[in-house]
C-alpha positions as CSV (number, residue, x, y, z in Angstrom):
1,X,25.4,-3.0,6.5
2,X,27.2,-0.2,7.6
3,X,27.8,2.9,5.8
4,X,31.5,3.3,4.1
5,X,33.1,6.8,3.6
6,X,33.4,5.7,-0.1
7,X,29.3,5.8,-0.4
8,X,29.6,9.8,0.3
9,X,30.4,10.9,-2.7
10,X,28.4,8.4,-4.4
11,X,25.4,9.3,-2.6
12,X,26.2,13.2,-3.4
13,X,26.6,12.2,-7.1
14,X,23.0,10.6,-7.2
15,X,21.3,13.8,-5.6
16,X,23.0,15.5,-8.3
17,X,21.6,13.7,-11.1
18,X,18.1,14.0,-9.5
19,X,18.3,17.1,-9.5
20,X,19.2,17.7,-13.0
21,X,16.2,15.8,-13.3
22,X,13.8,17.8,-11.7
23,X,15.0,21.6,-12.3
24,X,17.4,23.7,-14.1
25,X,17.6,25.8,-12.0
26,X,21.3,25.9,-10.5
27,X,20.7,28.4,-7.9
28,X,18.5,25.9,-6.5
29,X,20.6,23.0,-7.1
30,X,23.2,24.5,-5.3
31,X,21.1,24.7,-2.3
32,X,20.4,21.3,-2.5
33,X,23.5,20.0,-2.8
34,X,24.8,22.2,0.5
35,X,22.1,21.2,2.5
36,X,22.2,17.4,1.6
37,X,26.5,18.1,2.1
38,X,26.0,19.3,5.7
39,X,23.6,16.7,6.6
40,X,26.2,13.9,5.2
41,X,28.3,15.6,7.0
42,X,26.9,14.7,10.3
43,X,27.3,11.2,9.6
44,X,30.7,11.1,8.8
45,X,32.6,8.8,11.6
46,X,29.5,7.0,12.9
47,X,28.7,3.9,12.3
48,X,25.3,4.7,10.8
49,X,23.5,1.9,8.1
50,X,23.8,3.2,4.6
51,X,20.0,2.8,3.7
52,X,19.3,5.1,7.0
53,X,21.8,7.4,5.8
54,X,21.3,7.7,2.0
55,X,17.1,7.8,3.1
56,X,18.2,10.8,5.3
57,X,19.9,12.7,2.4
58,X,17.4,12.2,-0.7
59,X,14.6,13.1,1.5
60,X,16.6,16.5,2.2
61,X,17.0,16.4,-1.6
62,X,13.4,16.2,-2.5
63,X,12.2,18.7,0.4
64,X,14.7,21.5,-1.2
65,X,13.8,20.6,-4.6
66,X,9.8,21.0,-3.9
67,X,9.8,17.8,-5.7
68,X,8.2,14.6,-4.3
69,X,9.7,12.2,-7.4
70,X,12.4,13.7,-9.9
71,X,12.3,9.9,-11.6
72,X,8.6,9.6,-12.5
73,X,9.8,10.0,-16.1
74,X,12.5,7.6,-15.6
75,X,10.7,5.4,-14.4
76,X,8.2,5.2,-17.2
77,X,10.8,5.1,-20.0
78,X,11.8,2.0,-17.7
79,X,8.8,-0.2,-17.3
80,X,8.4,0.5,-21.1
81,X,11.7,-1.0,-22.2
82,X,10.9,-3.7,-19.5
83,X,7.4,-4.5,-21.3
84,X,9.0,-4.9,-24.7
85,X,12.0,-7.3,-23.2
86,X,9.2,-9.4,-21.1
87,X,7.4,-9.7,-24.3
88,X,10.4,-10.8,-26.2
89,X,11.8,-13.1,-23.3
90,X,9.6,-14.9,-21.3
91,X,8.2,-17.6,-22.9
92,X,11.7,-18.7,-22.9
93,X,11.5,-18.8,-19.1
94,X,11.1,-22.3,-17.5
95,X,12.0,-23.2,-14.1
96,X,12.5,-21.3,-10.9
97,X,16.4,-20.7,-11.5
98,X,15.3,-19.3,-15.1
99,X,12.9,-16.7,-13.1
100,X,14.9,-15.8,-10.7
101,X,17.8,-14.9,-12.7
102,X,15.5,-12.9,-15.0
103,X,14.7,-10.7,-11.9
104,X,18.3,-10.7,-11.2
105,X,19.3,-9.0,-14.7
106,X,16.5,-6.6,-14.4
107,X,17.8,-5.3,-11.4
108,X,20.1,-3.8,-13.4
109,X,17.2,-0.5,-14.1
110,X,18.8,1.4,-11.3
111,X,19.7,4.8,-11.7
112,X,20.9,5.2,-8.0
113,X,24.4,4.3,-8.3
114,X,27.2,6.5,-9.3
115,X,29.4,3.1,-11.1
116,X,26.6,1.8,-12.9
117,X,25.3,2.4,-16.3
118,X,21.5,1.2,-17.1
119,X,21.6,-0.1,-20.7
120,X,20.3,1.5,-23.8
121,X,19.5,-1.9,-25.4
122,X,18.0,-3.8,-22.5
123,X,17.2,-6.9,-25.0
124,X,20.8,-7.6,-26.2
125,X,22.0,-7.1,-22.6
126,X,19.6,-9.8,-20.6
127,X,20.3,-12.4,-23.4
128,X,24.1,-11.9,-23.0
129,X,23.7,-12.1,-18.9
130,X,21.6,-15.3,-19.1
131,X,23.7,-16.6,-20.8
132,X,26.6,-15.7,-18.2
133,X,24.2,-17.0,-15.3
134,X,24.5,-16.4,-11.7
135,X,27.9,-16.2,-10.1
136,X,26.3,-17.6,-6.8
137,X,23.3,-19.5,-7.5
138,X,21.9,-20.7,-4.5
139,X,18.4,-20.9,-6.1
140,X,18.1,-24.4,-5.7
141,X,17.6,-24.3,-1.9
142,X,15.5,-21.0,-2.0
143,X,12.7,-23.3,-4.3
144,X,12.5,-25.8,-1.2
145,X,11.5,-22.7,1.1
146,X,9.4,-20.8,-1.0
147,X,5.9,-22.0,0.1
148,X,5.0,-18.8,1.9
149,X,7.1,-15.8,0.5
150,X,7.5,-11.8,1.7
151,X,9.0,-10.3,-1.6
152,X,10.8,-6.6,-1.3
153,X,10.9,-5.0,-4.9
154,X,13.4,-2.3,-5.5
155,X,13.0,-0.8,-9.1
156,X,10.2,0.7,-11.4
157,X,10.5,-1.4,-14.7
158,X,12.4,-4.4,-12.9
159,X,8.9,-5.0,-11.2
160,X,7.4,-6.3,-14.6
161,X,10.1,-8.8,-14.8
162,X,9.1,-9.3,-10.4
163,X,6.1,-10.2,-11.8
164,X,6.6,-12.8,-14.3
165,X,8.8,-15.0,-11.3
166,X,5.9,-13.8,-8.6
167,X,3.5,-15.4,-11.4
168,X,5.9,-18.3,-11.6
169,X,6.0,-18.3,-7.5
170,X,1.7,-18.4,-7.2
171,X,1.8,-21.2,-10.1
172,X,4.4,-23.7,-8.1
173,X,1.6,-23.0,-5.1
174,X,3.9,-20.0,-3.1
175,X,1.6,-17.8,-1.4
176,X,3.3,-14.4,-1.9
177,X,3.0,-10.8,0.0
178,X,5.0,-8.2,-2.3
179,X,5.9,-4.8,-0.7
180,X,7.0,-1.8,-2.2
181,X,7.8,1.6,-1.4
182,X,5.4,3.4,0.7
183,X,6.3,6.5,-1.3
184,X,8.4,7.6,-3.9
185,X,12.6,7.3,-3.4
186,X,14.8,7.5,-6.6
187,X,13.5,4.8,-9.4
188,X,11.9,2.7,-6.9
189,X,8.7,0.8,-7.6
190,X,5.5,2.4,-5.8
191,X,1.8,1.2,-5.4
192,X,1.1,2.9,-8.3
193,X,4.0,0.6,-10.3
194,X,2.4,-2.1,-8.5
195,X,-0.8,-1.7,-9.7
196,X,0.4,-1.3,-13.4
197,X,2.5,-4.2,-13.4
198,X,-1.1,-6.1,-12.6
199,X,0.6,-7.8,-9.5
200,X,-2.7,-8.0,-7.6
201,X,-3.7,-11.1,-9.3
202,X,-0.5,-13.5,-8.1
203,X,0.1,-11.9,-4.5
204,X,-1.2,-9.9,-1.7
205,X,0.2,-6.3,-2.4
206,X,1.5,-4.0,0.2
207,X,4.0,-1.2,1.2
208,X,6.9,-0.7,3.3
209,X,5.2,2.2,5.4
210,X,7.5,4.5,3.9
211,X,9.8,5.9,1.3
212,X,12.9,4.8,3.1
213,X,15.9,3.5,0.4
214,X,15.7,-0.4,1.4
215,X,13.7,-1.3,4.2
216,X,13.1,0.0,7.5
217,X,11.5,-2.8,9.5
218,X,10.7,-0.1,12.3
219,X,8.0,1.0,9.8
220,X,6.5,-1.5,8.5
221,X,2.5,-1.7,8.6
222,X,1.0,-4.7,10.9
223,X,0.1,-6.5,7.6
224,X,3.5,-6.8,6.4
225,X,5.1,-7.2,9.6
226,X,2.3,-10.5,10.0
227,X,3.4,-11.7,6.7
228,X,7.2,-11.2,7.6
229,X,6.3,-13.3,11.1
230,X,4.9,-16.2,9.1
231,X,6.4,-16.8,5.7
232,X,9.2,-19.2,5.1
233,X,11.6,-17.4,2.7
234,X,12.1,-13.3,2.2
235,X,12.9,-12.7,-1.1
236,X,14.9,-9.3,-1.1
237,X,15.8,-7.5,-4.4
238,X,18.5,-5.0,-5.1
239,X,21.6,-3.9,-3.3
240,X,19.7,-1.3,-1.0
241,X,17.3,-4.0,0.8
242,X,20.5,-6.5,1.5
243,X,22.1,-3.1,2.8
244,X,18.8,-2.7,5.1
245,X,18.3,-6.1,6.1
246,X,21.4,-6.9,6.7
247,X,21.1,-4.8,10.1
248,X,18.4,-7.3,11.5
249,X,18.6,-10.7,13.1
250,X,15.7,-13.1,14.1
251,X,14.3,-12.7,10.4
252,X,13.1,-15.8,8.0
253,X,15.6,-16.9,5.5
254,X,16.7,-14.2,3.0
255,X,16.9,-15.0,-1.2
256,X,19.4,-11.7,-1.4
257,X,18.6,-11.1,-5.4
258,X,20.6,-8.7,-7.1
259,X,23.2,-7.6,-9.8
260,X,26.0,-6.1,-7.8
261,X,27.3,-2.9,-9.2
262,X,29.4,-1.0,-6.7
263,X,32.4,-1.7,-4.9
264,X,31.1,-1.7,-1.4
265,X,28.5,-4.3,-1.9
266,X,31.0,-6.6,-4.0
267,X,33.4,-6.2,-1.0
268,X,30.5,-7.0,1.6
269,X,29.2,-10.0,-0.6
270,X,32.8,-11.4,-1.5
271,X,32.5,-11.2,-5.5
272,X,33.5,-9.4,-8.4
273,X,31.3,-5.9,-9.2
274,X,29.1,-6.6,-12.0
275,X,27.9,-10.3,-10.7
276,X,24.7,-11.3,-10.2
277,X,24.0,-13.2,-7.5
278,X,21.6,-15.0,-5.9
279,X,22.7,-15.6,-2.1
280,X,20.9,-17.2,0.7
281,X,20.8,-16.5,3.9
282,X,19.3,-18.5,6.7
C-alpha cells in the first residue's frame, strides 16, 4: 500500500509522542523532529510504501534520540492489562471465529496512530466489541486453510491474546511459525515479548530479520522465508503488515486481522474507521 500525503503528519505526530516518551529534553526533541521532517520530506511525491517510509523515519527517530525503544514501558503496562483481560475472558472463547476476533479487538493496543485512542478499561471495551463482531468476517474460509500457518504479530500486549488463538490454532492440528519484530519499532511485540507470552510451546518462533514497521519480505531470515514458501494461510495482524504485504504478489493466502483505526486504511479496505475486520485474501 502506497504511502498518502495524509500519513505525514500522522507519522510526525507518532515521533513526537515517542519522544516525549523517551526524553524531556526539548532541545533534543527539536532535533529529532527536523531531522525526521527533512527525511519525510524526501518522500513527498513518490510513490514510496508507507511501512518503507514510516520504518525510514522512526529509525531516524530513535538514532537522534540515543534510544533503541522509547515504548518498553508502554509496552509492559500493555501485556499487563492484556494478562488480566485474558484471565477474565478466555474461557469464554470457543471456536476459531471466537479467537480470531479476540485477536482482532486486541489489536486495538497500538499507540502508533495519531486517530486512535488505546483504552483505559480494556475489559469493558473487548466485551462491548465482541459483542459488535466483525464487520467482514471471512473467518469461516480462513479455518479451512489453516493447516500450516505463518502468523505476523504486531503489538506488545496484543500478543497474549495471539497466543490464546495460536493455542487454539496448535489444538485444531495447525502447525504455526509466529514472527515478530527482529528488533524494537514503536509498541511492537519483540522476541523478548515472545518469550514472555510462553509462545514456544504452540508454534515455532521467529523474527522478521528486522525492526521494519510491518514486514519487509526482502529481510526475512531463510527459516521464515521456508515457512512463508510452504504454509497454506498467512495470518497478518494490524494495519502496518496489510500496509507491507500488500506490496507483494505470489504470496499464500492472507487472513488480514485487524481493527481499522485511520482513515487511509478504512479507505484502502472499503469500511468504516473503527471496524474490525477480518479479510481474506487469496
Amino acid at each position: 500500500m502506497k504511502i498518502h500525503d495524509r500519513c505525514y503528519d500522522c507519522l510526525l505526530s507518532r515521533i513526537l509522542y515517542e519522544c516525549r516518551l523517551s526524553t524531556r529534553d526539548e532541545e533534543k526533541i527539536g532535533h529529532v523532529l527536523s531531522g525526521c521532517r527533512a527525511l519525510l520530506d524526501t518522500y513527498r511525491g513518490s510513490p514510496r510504501p508507507a511501512s518503507l517510509v514510516a520504518s525510514a523515519a522512526h529509525r531516524r527517530a530513535y538514532e537522534i534520540l540515543g534510544d533503541p525503544d522509547p515504548y518498553r514501558r508502554i509496552k509492559e503496562a500493555s501485556t499487563l492489562e492484556a494478562v488480566r483481560a485474558c484471565q477474565a475472558v478466555h474461557q469464554t472463547l470457543s471456536s476459531f471465529r471466537d479467537y480470531a476476533l479476540a485477536s482482532v479487538i486486541a489489536n486495538t493496543f497500538d499507540y502508533g496512530v495519531l486517530s486512535h485512542r488505546v483504552t483505559d478499561d480494556f475489559r469493558t471495551f473487548f466485551d462491548h466489541e465482541f459483542r459488535k463482531g466483525l464487520l467482514i468476517d471471512d473467518t469461516e474460509r480462513m479455518a479451512d486453510l489453516a493447516r500450516e500457518v505463518v502468523y505476523f504479530t504486531d503489538n506488545a500486549g496484543e500478543i497474549i491474546f495471539d497466543r490464546l488463538f495460536i493455542e487454539h490454532l496448535s489444538a485444531m492440528g495447525s502447525r504455526v511459525t509466529v514472527a515478530v519484530k527482529g528488533a524494537p519499532i514503536l509498541n511492537d511485540a519483540t522476541l523478548e515479548d515472545a518469550e514472555k507470552a510462553g509462545l514456544r510451546r504452540f508454534a515455532t518462533v521467529t523474527h522478521t530479520g528486522s525492526g521494519d514497521i510491518g514486514v519487509n519480505l526482502g529481510k526475512i531470515p531463510g527459516d521464515l522465508q521456508m515457512a512463508i514458501d510452504r504454509c497454506t494461510l498467512i495470518i497478518a495482524k494490524g494495519m502496518a503488515n496489510y500496509e507491507a504485504l500488500t506490496e507483494y504478489g505470489g504470496l499464500p493466502p492472507i487472513a488480514y486481522l485487524m481493527a481499522v483505526k485511520c482513515p487511509t486504511i478504512a479507505e484502502s479496505v472499503g469500511v468504516p474507521e473503527g471496524s474490525l475486520v477480518a479479510l481474506l485474501e487469496d
